[in-house]
N, C-alpha and C positions, 0 to 999 in steps of 0.2 A: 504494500500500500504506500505510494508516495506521498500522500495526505495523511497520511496517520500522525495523531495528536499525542504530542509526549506531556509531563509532569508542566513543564515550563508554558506552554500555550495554556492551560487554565489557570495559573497559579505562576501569575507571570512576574511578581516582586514579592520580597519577603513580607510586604505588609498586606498583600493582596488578600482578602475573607469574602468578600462580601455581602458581608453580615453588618446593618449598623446598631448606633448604641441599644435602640429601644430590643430589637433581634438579639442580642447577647445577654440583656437582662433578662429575656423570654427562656431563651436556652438552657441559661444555665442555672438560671433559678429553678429549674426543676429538682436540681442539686439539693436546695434549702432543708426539705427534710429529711435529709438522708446523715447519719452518724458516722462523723470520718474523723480522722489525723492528719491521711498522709495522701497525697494526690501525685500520680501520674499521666500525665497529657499527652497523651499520642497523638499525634498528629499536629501538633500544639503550635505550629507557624510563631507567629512574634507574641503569645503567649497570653492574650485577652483571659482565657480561664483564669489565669491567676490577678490578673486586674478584678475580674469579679469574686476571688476569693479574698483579695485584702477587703474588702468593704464587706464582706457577706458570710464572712468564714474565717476572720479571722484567726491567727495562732493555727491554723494548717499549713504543714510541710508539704511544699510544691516543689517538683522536678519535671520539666519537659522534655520531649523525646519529640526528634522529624525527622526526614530526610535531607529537608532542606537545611544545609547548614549556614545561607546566609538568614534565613528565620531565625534561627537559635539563636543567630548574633544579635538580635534585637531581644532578647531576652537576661531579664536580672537575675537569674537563679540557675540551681545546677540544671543544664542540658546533656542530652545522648544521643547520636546517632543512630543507637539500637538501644531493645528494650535492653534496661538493668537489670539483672540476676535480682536483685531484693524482694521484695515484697511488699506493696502498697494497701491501704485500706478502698482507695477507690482509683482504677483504672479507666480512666473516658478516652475515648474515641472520636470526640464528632469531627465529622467532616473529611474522614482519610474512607480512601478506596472508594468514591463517590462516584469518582468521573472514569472517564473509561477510554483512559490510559492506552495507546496502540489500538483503540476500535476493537478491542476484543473484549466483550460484556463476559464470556466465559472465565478467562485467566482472570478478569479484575474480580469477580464473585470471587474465585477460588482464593485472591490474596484476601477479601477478606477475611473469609473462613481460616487460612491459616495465622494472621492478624489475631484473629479475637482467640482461635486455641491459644497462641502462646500466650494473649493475654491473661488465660483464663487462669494460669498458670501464678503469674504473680500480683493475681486480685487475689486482697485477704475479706474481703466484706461486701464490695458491688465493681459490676461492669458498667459502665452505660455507654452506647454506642448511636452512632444516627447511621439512616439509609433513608437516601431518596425513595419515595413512592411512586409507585409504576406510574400509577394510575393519573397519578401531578403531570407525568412526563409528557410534552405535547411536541411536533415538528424537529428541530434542529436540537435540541433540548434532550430529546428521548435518544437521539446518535451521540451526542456528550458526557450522557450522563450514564450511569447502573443505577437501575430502578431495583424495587424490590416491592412484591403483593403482600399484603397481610399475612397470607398462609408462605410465604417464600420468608417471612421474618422468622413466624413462628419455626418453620422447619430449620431454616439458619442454625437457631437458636438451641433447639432441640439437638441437633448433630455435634453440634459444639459441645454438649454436653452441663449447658447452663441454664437455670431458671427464669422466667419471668417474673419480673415483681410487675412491672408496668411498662406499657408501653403509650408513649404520649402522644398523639394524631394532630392534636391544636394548635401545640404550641407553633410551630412553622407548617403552614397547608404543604408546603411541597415535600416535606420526611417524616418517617415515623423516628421519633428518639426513645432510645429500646434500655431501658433500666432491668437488667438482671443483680439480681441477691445471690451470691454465691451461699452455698453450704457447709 
């Protein structure tokens, strides 16, 4: 494919989200009743989750993790390139493995799936993850994007071998964002 879209055509500067202020308080205030310490941000570009946890949560330990390593440089706290061997109380995900990376909706499903296993590995207490909804997906949007159906969540989720505490449909029309409780 000559036209095939890599990491950098969607996510084309480290500050690049597209999410604004009011969208980030949406998001991640889903967080608010959940009991944590220690926070892991996959996917964490220049590291917005941890701007909404000084004001929302404060005295939690936050560490980010991306690919992108000129993201992490816009970041105050320890970052990683790969997931850290440790152990966190809550591992999030929003917003990684969305788009669809080389035009191939298959291989990008499957990184997330391998994604959320490892993750599931060093969550000590919850996952929470977002995935586009199919069904949001309209024109040029549904070739950029990995969608996913309610039941393609639930089964996701199922194979991974983690639970559902909630999944949230409101907060953003276009994703579902999928709060698993680990065991």
């Amino acid at each position: 494919m000559g036209n095939s879209r890599d990491l950098n055509y969607f996510y084309p500067t480290p500050e690049s989200t597209g999410y604004n202020e009011q969208q980030y308080k949406n998001r991640f205030g889903i967080l608010s009743p959940l009991e944590f310490s220690s926070v892991l941000d996959v996917g964490s570009g220049s590291c917005n989750l941890l701007k909404w946890l000084q004001i929302n949560k404060t005295g939690v330990t936050y560490e980010a993790m991306d690919i992108r390593e000129d993201a992490l440089a816009l970041c105050p706290c320890k970052t990683h390139t790969k997931l850290p061997k440790k152990k966190f109380d809550l591992v999030c995900l929003y917003g990684t493995v969305t788009y669809n990376i080389g035009e191939d909706k298959a291989k990008n499903k499957q990184l997330l799936f391998d994604l959320l296993t490892n993750c599931k590995k060093i969550a000590k207490k919850w996952l929470v993850f977002t995935v586009m909804k199919e069904e949001g997906l309209m024109g040029l949007a549904k070739l950029q994007l990995v969608g996913y159906t309610r039941t393609q969540v639930e089964e996701l989720v199922s194979s991974v071998g983690l639970t559902i505490d909630t999944v949230h449909t409101g907060v953003d029309l276009a994703e579902y964002i999928v709060v698993c409780k680990m065991s």
